[in-house]
C-alpha positions in Angstrom: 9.2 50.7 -3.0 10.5 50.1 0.7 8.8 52.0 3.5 10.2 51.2 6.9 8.1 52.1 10.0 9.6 52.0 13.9 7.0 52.0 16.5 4.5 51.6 14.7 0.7 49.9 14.3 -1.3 47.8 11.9 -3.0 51.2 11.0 -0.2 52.4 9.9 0.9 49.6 8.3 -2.4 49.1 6.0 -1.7 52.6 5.4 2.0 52.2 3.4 0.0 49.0 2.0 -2.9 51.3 0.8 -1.0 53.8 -0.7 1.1 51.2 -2.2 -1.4 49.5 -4.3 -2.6 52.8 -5.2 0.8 52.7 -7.2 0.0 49.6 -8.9 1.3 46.9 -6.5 -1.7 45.2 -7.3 -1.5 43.5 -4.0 -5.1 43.0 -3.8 -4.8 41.0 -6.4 -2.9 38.1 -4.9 -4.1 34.7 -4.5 -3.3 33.7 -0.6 -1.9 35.9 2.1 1.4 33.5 3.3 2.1 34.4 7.2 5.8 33.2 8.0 6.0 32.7 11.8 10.4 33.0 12.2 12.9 34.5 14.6 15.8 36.9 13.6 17.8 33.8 13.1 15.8 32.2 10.3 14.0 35.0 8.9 16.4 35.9 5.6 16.3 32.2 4.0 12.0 31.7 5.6 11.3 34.6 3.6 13.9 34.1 0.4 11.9 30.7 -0.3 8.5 32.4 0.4 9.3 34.8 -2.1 11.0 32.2 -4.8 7.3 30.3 -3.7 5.5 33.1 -4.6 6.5 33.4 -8.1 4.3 30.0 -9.0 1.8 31.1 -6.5 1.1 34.9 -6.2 1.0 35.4 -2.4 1.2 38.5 0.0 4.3 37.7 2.3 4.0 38.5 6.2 6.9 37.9 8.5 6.3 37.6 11.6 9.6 37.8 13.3 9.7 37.6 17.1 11.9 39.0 19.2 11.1 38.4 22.9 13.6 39.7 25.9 16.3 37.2 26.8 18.3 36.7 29.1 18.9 39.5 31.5 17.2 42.0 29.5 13.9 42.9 31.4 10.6 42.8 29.4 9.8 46.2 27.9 6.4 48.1 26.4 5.5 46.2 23.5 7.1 47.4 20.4 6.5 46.7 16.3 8.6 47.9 13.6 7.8 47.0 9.7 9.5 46.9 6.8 7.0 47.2 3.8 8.2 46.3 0.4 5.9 47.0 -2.7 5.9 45.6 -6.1 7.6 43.2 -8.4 10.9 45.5 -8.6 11.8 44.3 -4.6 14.1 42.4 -4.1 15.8 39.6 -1.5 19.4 38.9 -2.7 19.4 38.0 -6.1 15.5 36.6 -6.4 12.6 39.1 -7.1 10.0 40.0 -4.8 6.0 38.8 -4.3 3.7 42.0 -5.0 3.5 42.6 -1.8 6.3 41.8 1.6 5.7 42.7 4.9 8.4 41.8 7.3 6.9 42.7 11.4 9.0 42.8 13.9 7.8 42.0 17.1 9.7 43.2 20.5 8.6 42.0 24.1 5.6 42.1 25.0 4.0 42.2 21.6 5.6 39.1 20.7 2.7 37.3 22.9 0.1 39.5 20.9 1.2 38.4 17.5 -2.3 37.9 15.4 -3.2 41.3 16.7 -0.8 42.6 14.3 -1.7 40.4 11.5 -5.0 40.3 11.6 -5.8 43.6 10.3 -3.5 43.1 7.4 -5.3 40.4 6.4 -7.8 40.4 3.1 -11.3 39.2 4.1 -11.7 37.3 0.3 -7.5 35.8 0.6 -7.0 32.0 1.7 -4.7 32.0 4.5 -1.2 29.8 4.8 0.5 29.7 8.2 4.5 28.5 8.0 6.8 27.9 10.6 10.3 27.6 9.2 11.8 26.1 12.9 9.8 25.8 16.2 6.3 25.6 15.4 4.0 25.5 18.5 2.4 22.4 20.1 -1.0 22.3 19.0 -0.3 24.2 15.5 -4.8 24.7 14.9 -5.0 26.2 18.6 -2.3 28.7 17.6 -3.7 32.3 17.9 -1.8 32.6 14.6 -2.8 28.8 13.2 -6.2 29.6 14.0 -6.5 32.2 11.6 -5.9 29.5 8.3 -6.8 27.2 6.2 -3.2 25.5 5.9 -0.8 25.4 8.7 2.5 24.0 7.4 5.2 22.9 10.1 8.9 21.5 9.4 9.5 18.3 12.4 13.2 18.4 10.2 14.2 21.9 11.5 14.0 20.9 15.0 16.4 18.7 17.4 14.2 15.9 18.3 12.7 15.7 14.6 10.9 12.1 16.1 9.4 13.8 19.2 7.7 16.8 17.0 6.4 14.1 14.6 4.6 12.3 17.9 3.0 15.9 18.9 2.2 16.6 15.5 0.3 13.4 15.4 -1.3 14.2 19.2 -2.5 17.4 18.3 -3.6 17.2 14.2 -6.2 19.0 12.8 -7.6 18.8 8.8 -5.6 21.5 7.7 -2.3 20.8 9.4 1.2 19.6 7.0 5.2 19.3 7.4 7.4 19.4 5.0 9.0 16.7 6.5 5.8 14.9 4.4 5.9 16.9 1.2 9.7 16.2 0.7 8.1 12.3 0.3 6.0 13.1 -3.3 8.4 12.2 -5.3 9.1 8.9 -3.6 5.3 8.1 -3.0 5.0 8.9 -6.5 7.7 6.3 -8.1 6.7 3.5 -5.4 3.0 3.8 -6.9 4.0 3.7 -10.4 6.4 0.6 -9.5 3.8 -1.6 -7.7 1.6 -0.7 -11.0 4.1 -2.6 -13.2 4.0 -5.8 -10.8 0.7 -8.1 -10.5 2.1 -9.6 -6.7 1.4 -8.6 -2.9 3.5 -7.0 -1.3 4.2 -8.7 1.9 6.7 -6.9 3.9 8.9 -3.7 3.3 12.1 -1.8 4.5 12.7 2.0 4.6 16.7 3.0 4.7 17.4 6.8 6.0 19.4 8.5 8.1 18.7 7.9 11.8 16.1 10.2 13.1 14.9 11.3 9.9 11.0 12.2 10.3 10.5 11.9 6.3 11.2 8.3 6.5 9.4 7.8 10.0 6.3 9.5 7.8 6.6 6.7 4.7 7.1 3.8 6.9 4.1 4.9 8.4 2.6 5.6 5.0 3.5 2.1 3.6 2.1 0.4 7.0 -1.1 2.0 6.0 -1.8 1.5 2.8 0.0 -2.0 2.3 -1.5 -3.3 6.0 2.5 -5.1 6.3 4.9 -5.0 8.5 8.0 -2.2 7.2 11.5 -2.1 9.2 13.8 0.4 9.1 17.0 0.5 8.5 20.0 3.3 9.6 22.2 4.5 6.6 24.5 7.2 6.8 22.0 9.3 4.7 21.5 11.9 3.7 18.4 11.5 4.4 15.7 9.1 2.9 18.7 6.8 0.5 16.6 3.3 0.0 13.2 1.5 -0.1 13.0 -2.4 -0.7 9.2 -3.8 -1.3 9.4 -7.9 -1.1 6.4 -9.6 -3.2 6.4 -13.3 -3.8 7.6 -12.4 -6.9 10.6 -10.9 -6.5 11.9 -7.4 -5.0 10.7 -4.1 -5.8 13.7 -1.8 -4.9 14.3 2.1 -5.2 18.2 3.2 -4.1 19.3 7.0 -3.8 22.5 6.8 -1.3 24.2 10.0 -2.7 22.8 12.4 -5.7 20.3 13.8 -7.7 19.2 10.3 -9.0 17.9 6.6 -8.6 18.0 3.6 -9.9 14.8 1.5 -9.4 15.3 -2.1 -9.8 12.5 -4.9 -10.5 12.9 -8.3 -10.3 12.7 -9.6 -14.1 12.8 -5.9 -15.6 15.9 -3.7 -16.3 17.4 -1.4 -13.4 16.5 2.5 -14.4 17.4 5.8 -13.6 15.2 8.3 -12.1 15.1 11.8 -11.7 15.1 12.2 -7.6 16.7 14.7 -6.2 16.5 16.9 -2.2 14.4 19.3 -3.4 14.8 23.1 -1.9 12.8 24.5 0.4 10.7 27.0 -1.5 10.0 24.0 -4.2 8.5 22.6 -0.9 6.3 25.5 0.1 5.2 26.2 -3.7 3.7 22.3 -3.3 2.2 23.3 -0.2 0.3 26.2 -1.9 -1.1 24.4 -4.6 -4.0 22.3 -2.6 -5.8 24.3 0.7 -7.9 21.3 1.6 -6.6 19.1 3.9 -4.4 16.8 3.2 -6.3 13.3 4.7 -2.6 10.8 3.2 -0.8 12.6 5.9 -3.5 12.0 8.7 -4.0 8.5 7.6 0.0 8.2 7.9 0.6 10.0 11.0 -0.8 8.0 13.9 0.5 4.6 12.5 3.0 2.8 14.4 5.9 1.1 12.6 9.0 -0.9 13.5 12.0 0.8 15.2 14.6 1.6 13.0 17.4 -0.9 13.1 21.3 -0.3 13.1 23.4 -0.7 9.6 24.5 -4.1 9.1 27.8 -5.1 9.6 28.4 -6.3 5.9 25.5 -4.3 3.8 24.3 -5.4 0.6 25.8 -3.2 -2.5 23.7 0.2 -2.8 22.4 -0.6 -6.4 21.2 -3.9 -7.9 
């Protein structure tokens, strides 16, 4: 059921909500209220992958999607319209629905007045998730919106100055605060801690290979600076994205390579090169990740304010991607 409301108000709104669960929506019923905080722009695919999300996590979707004046266009009375979409039968493109979708648009001045809105839709006994898909604000916990949860999840990859966001994100974290920019790194954190398990040495030093400007690999540089207390360089590739990590040991090299793909090959001094399953996971595998834990997350805290070594330009002869 789709009940679409112009002018309207969060009465109104709980109203088409209440009268949906009275149907058997079963909204009620769902485990964490998941506010998306978009624009017009990026509010199909922000609330395709909350939905896709929501099928490991049963979560009531809330779109905030704002659309101030621009331009010449004068201010104007504050205006909301909603879309409401009860139960499992709704549909985005070709995925199904969460229980419960409510997509609020937001026009001039109400767009400065957003947790108004929300905060009556909100379930007093539902966690609450704040995402922002693109531009998330600069203190994310001081947010009128951020303030309202226990998880606030931001993207420093979505932006144009990916490195800049990642230095406010680390001037103004709070214990509840995340990027994706971080979770995109489990896999790799994961298959570098099973590596070092298999190799009785110290690490001594360590090189991360990315793109330029890539905030995942800034993050696990820092990471790796933290928890192996040695000095990690990094190195420019032409991606995509994170493509190599190299641990040194005075035993030999521990070394993990994914220039292109959906795999790795990690190689071991002394031990037989593998391949690993490692592929760019999508962005609603991401968010499911995110809902899964609600406490903070203290790895990324630890990782965020560490300094590491300026990433350094591609060699002119570079070794051979795989061992």
């Amino acid at each position: 059921m789709i009940t679409e409301l112009t002018h309207t108000t969060a009465g109104r709104i709980n109203k088409a909500l209440t009268e949906g669960r009275a149907n058997g929506s079963g909204g009620s019923g769902m485990v964490l209220t998941l506010v998306v905080v978009t624009d017009e722009e990026n509010a199909h695919d922000a609330v395709k992958a909350a939905t896709e999300a929501s099928r490991e996590h049963p979560s009531r979707i809330l779109a905030v999607i704002k659309r101030p004046a621009r331009g010449s266009r004068r201010r104007g009375e504050a205006r909301v319209d909603a879309e409401v979409r009860i139960g499992a039968e709704v549909r985005i493109g070709a995925d199904a629905g969460s229980g419960e979708t409510v997509l609020l648009r937001l026009y001039d001045e109400a767009v400065d007045h957003a947790e108004s809105v929300v905060l009556p839709l909100l379930l007093p006994d539902a966690p609450v998730v704040v995402w922002w898909p693109a531009d998330a604000p600069a203190a994310p916990a001081e947010d009128p919106l951020g303030a309202l949860a226990q998880r606030r999840i931001t993207d420093t990859h979505a932006v144009d100055e990916p490195l800049r966001e990642l230095a406010a994100r680390a001037a103004s974290y709070a214990p509840g605060d995340t990027d994706l920019a971080w979770t995109r790194l489990t896999p790799w954190r994961s298959m570098l801690a099973a590596a070092l398990d298999q190799v009785r040495a110290t690490v001594t030093s360590a090189v991360v290979e990315s793109e330029p400007g890539n905030p995942s690999a800034e993050l696990l540089a820092r990471w790796l600076t933290e928890r192996l207390r040695v000095p990690v360089e990094q190195r420019a590739t032409d991606g995509p994205v994170v493509t190599g990590v190299r641990l040194y040991t005075g035993s030999g090299e521990i070394r993990i390579d994914r220039p292109v793909g959906v795999t790795a090959t990690l190689s071991i001094t002394g031990q037989p090169t593998r391949t690993l399953a490692l592929r760019v996971r999508s962005t609603a595998e991401l968010i499911a990740e995110e809902l899964r834990r609600l406490d903070p997350d203290d790895a990324y805290a630890a990782a965020l304010p560490t300094a590491v070594t300026p990433p350094s330009p591609p060699r002119a002869n570079p070794e051979p991607e795989h061992a």
